[in-house]
TORGUZA-224110 format. One record per atom (N, C-alpha, C): x, y, z; residue in three letters. Coordinates in steps of 0.02 Angstrom, whole numbers, padded with zeros to 5 digits, always signed. Each point is the difference from the previous one (the first is absolute). Layout:
residues N
XYZALA
...
//
This chain:
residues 236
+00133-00375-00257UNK
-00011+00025+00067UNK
+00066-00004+00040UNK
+00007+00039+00040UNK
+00055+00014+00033UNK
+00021-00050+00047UNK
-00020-00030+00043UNK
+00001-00036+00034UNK
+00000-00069-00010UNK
-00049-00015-00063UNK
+00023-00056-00042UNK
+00077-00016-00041UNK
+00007+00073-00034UNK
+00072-00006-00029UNK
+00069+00008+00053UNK
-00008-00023+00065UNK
+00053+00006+00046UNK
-00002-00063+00026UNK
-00064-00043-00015UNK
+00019-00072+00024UNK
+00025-00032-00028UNK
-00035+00012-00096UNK
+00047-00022-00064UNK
+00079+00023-00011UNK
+00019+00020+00072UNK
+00052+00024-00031UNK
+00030+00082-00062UNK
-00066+00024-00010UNK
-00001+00039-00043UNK
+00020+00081+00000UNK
+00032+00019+00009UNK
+00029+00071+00050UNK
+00007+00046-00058UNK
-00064+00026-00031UNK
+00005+00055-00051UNK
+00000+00072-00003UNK
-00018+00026-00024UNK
-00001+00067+00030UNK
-00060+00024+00037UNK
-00040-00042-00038UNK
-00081-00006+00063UNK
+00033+00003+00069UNK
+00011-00048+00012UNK
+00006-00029+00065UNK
+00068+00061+00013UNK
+00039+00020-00028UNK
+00054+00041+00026UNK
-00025+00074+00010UNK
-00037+00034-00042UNK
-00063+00045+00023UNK
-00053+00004+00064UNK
-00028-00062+00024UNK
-00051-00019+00024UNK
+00058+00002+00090UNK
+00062-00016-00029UNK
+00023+00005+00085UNK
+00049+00055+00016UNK
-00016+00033-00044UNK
+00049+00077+00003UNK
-00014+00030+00049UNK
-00061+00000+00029UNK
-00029+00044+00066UNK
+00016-00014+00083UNK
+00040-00094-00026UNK
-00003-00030+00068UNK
+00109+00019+00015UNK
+00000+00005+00072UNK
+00084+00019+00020UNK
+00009-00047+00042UNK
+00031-00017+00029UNK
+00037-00037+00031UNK
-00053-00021+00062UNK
-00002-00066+00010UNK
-00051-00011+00065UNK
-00063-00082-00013UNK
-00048+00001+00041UNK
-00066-00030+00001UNK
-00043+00030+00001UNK
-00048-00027-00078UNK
-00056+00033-00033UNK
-00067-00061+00027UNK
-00016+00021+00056UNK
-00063-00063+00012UNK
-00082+00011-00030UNK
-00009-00031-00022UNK
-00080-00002-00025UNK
-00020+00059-00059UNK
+00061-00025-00059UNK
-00002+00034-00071UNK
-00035-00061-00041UNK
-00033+00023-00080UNK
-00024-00029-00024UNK
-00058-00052+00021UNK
-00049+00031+00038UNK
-00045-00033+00018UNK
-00058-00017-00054UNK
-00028-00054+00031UNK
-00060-00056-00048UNK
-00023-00012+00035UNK
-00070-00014-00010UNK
-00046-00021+00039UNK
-00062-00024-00092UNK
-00009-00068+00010UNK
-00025-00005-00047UNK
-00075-00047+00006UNK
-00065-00022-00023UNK
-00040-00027+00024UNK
-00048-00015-00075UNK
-00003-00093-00021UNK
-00054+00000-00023UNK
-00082+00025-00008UNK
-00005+00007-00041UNK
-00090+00027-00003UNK
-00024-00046-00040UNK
-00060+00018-00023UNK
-00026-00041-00058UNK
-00011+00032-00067UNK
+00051-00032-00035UNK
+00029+00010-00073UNK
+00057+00043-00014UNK
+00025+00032+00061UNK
+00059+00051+00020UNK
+00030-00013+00057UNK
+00070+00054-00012UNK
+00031-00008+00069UNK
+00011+00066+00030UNK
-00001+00010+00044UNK
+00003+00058+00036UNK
+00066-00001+00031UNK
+00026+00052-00010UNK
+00074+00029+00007UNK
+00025+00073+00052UNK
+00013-00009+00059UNK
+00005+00077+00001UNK
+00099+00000+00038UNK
+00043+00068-00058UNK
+00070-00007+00026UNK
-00005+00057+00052UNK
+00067+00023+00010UNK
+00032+00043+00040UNK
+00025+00046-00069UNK
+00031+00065+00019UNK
+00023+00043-00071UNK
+00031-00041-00044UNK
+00054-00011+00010UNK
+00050-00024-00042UNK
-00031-00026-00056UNK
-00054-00044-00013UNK
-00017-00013-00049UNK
-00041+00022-00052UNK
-00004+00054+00018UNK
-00049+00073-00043UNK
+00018-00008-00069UNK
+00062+00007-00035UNK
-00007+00018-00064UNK
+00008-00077-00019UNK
+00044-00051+00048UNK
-00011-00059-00056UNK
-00093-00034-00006UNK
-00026+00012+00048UNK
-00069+00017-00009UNK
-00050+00020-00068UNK
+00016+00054+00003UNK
-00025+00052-00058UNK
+00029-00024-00067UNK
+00046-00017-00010UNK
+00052-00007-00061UNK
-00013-00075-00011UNK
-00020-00050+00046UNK
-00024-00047-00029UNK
-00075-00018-00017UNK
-00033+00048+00031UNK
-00068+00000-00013UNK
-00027+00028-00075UNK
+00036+00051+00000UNK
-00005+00033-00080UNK
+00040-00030-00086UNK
+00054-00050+00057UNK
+00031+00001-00057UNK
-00008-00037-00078UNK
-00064-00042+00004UNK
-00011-00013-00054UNK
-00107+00020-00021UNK
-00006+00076+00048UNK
-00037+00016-00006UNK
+00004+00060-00078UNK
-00077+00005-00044UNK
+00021+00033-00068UNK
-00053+00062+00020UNK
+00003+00035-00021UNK
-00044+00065-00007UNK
+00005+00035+00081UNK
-00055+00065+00000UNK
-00008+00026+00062UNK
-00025-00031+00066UNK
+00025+00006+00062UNK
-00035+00000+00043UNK
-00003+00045+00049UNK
-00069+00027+00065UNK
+00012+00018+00037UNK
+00039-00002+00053UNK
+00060+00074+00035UNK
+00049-00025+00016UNK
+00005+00058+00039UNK
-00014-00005+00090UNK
+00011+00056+00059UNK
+00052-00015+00046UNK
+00055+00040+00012UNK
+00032-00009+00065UNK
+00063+00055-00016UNK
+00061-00031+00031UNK
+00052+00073+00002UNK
+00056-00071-00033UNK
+00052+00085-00028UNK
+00063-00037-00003UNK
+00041+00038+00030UNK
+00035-00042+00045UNK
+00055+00050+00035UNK
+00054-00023-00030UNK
+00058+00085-00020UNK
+00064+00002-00003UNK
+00033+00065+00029UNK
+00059+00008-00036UNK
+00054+00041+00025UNK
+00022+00038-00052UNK
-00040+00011-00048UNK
-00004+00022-00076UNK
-00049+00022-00023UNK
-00019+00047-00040UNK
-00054+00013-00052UNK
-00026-00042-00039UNK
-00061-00033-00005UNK
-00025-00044-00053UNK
-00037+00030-00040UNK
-00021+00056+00014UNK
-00040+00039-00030UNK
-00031-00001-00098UNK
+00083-00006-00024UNK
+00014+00000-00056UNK
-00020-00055-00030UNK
+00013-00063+00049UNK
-00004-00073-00052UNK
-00066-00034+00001UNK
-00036+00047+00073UNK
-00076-00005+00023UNK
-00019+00002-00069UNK
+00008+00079-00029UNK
-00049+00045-00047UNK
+00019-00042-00069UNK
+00070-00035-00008UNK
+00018-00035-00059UNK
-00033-00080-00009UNK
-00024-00019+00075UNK
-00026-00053-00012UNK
-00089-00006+00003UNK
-00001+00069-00016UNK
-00059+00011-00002UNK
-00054-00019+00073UNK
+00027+00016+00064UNK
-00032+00017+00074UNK
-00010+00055+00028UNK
-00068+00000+00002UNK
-00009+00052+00022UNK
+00006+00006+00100UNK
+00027+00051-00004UNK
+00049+00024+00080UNK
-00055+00012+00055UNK
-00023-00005+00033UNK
-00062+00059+00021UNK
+00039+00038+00044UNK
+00051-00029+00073UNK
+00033+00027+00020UNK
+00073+00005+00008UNK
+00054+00054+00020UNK
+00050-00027+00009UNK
+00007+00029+00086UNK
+00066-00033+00020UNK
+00018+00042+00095UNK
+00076-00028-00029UNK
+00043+00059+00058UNK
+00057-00017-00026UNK
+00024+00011+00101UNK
+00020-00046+00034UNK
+00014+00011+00076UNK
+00091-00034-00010UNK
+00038+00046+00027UNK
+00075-00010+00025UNK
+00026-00049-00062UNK
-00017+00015-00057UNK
+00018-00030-00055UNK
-00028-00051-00033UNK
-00059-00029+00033UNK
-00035-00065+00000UNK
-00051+00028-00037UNK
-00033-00029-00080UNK
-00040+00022-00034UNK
-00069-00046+00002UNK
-00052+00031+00010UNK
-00063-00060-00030UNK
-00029+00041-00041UNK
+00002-00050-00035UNK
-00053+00028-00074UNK
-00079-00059-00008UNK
-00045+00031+00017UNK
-00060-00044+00020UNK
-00034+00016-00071UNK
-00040-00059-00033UNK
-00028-00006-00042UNK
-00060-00040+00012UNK
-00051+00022-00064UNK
-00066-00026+00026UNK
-00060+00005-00077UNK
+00015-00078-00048UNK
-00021-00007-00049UNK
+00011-00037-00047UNK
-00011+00019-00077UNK
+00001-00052-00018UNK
+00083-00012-00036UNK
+00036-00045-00010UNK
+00071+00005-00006UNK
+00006-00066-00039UNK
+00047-00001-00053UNK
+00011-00054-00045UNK
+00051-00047+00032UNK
-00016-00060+00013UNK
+00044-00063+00055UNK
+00077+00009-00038UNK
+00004-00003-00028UNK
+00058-00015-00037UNK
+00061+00061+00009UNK
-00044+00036+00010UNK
+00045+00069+00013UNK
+00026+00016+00092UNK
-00048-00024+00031UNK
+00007-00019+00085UNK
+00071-00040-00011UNK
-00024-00041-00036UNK
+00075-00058-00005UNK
+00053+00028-00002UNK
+00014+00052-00061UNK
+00053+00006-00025UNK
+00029+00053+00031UNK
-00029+00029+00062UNK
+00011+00038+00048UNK
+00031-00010+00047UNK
-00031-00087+00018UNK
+00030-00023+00060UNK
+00060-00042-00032UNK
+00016+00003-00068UNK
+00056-00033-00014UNK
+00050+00056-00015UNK
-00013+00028-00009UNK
+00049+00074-00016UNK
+00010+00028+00071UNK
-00041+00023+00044UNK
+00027+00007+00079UNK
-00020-00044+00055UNK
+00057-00038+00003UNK
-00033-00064+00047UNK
+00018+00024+00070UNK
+00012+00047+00032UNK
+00026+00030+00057UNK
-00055+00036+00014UNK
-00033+00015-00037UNK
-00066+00047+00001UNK
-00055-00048+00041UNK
-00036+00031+00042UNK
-00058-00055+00030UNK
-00090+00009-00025UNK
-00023-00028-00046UNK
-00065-00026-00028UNK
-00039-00006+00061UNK
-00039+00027+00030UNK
-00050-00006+00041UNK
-00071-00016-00030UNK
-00010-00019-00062UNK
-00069-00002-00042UNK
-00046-00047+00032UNK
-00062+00015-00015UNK
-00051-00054-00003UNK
-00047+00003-00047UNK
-00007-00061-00050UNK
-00066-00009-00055UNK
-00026-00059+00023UNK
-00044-00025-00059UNK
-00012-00051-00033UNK
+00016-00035-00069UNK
-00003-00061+00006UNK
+00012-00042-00074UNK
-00026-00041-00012UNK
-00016-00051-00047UNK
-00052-00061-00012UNK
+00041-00052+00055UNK
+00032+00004+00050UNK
+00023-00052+00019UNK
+00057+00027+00068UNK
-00027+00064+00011UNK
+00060+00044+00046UNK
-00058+00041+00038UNK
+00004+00029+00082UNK
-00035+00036+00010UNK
+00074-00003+00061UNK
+00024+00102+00002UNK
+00052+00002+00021UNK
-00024+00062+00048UNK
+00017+00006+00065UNK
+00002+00053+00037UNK
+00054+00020+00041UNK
+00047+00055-00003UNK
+00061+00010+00037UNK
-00019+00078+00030UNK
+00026-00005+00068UNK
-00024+00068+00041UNK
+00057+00056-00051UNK
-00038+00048-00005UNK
+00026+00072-00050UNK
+00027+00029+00048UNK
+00081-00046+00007UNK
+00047+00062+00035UNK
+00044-00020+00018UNK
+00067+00024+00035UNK
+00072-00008-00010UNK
-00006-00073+00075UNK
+00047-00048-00025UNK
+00013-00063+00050UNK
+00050+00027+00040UNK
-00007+00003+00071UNK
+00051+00016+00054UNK
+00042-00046-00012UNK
+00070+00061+00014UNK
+00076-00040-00026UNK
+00020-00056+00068UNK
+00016-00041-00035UNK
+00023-00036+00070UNK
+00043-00010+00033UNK
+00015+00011+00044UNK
+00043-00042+00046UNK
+00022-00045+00055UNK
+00056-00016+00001UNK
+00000-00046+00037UNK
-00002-00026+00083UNK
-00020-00071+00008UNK
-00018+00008+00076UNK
-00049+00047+00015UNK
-00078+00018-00017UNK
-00044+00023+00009UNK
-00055-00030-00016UNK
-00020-00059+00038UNK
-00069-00046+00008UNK
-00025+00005+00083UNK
-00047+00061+00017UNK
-00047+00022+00050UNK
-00042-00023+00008UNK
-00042-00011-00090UNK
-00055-00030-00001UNK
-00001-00043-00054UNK
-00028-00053-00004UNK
-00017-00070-00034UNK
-00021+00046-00088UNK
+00053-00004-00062UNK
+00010+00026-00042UNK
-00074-00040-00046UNK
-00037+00025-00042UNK
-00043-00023-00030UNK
+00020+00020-00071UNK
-00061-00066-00039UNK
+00014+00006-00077UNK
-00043+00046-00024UNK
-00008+00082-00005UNK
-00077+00019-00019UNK
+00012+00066-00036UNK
+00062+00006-00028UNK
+00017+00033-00035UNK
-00033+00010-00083UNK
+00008-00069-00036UNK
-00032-00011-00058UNK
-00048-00066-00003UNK
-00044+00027-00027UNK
-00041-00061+00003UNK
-00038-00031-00060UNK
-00003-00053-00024UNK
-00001-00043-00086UNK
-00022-00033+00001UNK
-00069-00004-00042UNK
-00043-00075+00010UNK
+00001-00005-00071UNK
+00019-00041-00022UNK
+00016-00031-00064UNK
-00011-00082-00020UNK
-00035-00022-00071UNK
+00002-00054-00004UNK
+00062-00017-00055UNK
+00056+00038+00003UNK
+00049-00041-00037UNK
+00053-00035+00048UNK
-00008-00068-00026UNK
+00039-00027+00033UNK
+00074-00008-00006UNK
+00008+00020-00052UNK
+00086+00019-00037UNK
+00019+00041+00061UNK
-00023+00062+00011UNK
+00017+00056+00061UNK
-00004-00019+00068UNK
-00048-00062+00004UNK
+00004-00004+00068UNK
+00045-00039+00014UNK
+00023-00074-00052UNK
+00066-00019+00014UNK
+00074+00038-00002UNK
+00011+00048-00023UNK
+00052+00030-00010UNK
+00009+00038+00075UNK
-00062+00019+00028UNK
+00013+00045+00036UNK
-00010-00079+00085UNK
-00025-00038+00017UNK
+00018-00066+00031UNK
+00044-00041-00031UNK
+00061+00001-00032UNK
+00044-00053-00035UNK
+00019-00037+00032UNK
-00021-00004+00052UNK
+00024-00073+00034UNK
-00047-00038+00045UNK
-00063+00033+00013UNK
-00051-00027+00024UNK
-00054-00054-00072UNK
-00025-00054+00049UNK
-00025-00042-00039UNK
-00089+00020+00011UNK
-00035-00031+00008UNK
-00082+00017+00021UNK
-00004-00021+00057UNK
-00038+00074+00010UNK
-00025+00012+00065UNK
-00058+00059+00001UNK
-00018+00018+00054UNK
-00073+00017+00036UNK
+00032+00073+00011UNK
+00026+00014+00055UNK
+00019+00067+00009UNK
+00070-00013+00014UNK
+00021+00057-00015UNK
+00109+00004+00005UNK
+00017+00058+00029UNK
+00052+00009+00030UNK
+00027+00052+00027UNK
+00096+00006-00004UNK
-00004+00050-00021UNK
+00092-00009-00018UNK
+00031+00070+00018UNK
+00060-00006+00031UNK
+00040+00049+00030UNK
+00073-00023-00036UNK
+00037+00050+00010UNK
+00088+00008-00013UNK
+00019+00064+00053UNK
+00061-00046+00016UNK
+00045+00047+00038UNK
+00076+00011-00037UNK
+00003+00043-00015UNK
+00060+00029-00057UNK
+00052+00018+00041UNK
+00067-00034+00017UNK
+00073-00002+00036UNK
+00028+00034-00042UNK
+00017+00055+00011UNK
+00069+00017-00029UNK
+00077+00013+00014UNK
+00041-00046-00002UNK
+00025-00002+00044UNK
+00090+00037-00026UNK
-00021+00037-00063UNK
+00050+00022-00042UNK
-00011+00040-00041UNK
+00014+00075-00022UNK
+00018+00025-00048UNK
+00041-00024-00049UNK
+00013-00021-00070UNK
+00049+00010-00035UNK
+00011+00073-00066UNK
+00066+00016+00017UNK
-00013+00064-00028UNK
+00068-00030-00055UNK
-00025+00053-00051UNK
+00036-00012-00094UNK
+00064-00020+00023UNK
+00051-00020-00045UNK
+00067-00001+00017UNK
+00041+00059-00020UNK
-00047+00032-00054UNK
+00045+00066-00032UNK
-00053+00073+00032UNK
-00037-00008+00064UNK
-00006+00035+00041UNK
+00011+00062+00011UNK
+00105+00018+00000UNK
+00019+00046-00003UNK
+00002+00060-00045UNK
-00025-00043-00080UNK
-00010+00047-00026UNK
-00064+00020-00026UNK
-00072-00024+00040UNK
-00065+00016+00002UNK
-00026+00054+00044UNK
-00028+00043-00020UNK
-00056+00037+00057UNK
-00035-00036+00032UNK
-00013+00054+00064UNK
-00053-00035+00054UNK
-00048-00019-00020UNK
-00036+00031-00033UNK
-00083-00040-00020UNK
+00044-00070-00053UNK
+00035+00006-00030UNK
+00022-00050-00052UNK
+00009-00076+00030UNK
+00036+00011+00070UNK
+00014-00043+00048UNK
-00065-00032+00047UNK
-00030+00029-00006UNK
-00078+00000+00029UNK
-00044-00037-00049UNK
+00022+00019-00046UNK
-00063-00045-00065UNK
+00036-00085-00020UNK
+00068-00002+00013UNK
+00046-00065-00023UNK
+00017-00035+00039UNK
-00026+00034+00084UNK
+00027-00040+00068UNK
-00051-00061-00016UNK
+00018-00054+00043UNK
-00039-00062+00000UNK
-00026-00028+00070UNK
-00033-00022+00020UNK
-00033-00043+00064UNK
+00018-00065-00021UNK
+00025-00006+00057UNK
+00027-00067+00020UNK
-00037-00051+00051UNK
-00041-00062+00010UNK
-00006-00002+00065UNK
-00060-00054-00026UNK
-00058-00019+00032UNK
-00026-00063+00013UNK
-00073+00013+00026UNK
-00045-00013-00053UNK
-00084+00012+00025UNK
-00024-00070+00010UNK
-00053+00014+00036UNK
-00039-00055+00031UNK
-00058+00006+00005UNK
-00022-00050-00043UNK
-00079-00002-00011UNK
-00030-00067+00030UNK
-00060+00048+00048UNK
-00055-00051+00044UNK
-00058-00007-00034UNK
-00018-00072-00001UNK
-00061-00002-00053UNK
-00068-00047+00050UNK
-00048+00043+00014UNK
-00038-00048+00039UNK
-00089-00004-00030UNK
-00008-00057-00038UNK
-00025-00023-00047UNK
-00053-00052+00049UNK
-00050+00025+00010UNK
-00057-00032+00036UNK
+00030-00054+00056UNK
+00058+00027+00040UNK
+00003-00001+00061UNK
+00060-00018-00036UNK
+00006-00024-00041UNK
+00085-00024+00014UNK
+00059+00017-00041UNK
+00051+00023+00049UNK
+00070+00045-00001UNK
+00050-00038-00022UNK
+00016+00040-00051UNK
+00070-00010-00023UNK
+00060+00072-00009UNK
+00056-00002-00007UNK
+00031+00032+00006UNK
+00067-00017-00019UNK
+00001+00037-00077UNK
+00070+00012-00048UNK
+00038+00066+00004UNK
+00078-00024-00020UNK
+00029+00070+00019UNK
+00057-00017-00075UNK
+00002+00052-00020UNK
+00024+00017-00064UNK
+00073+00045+00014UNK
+00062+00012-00033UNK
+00053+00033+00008UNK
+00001+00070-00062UNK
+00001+00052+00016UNK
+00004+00042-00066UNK
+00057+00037+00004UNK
+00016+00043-00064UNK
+00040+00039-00012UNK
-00016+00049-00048UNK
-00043+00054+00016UNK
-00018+00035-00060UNK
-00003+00059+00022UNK
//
């Protein structure tokens, strides 16, 4: 998880992907959580950002078919790897370059995977079920963000996961211990571009895909009343 691998220190291409969208500035109330015991589960609901690591961990050591409705948005034709991975399309829309390809059936897990591992820039909007996963994400493109724009009090209700594995629910709380209900925010500083050193002899998009964020997130964690608050340094 993204946010996990930036406290570890971990600055991969995940995480160098995952902040390609953000420019120079303050990103307030990204990666939202809001999380709440039940009985025999936990109830989970994020903000976008966590859509495909969502999906991709829910399936990923799922075997055979499952039912599987929502959109994938890109900036590309999937059309081809849909029909190769054996998904059936029902619709496509193609607006100012922005593609959704909405699907609605039955689809082999393993192949969702290898989708979202082959285009990880691509956004998974799915929702199924699993012996141990029940996943719902609104079917449609996450408003781009920017910065210095909190009007209204940002909520977690983007994706929502009630699951009894507890492997997933620690990965995705890695630093919370037990508790009742949780609530977690990050505010993403960026307080730097770094761009290639051999720059001059890259194209614009080239320079765009190798630039780096520089700068300092901060995560508020308020865990049945009580707040804490870590701040991590990145470069990715």
């Amino acid at each position: 998880m993204v946010i996990k691998k930036i406290f570890e220190k971990n600055f991969d291409e995940e995480v160098h992907s995952d902040f390609l969208k953000f420019g120079r500035g303050d990103y307030r109330d990204k990666y939202l959580i809001e999380a709440k015991r039940q009985t025999g589960k936990t109830a989970i609901k994020t903000s976008a950002e966590f859509a495909n690591f969502l999906v991709k961990k829910c399936l990923e050591n799922v075997n055979g078919k499952i039912v599987v409705s929502g959109v994938v948005i890109s900036t590309f034709d999937l059309k081809e790897d849909f029909q190769n991975a054996g998904i059936d399309v029902k619709k496509t829309s193609n607006f100012q370059g922005v593609r959704k390809t909405a699907v609605d059936g039955e689809v082999d897990a393993k192949k969702i995977v290898e989708l979202i591992e082959k285009y990880p820039r691509c956004f998974f909007a799915l929702s199924f079920k699993t012996s141990n996963c029940e996943l719902k994400i609104k079917p449609k493109a996450p408003k781009s963000g920017k910065p210095g724009k909190n009007d209204e009090e940002a909520v977690a209700d983007f994706c929502s996961l009630k699951t009894t594995n507890e492997t997933l629910v620690k990965e995705i709380l890695f630093d919370v211990g037990n508790f009742k209900k949780c609530k977690i925010s990050h505010e993403i500083k960026v307080q730097e571009i770094v761009y290639p050193k051999n720059m001059k002899s890259l194209k614009p998009e080239e320079i765009r895909e190798q630039a780096k964020r520089k700068g300092v997130i901060v995560r508020k964690i308020n865990c049945d009343g009580n707040l804490k608050v870590n701040e991590a340094g990145f470069e990715a």
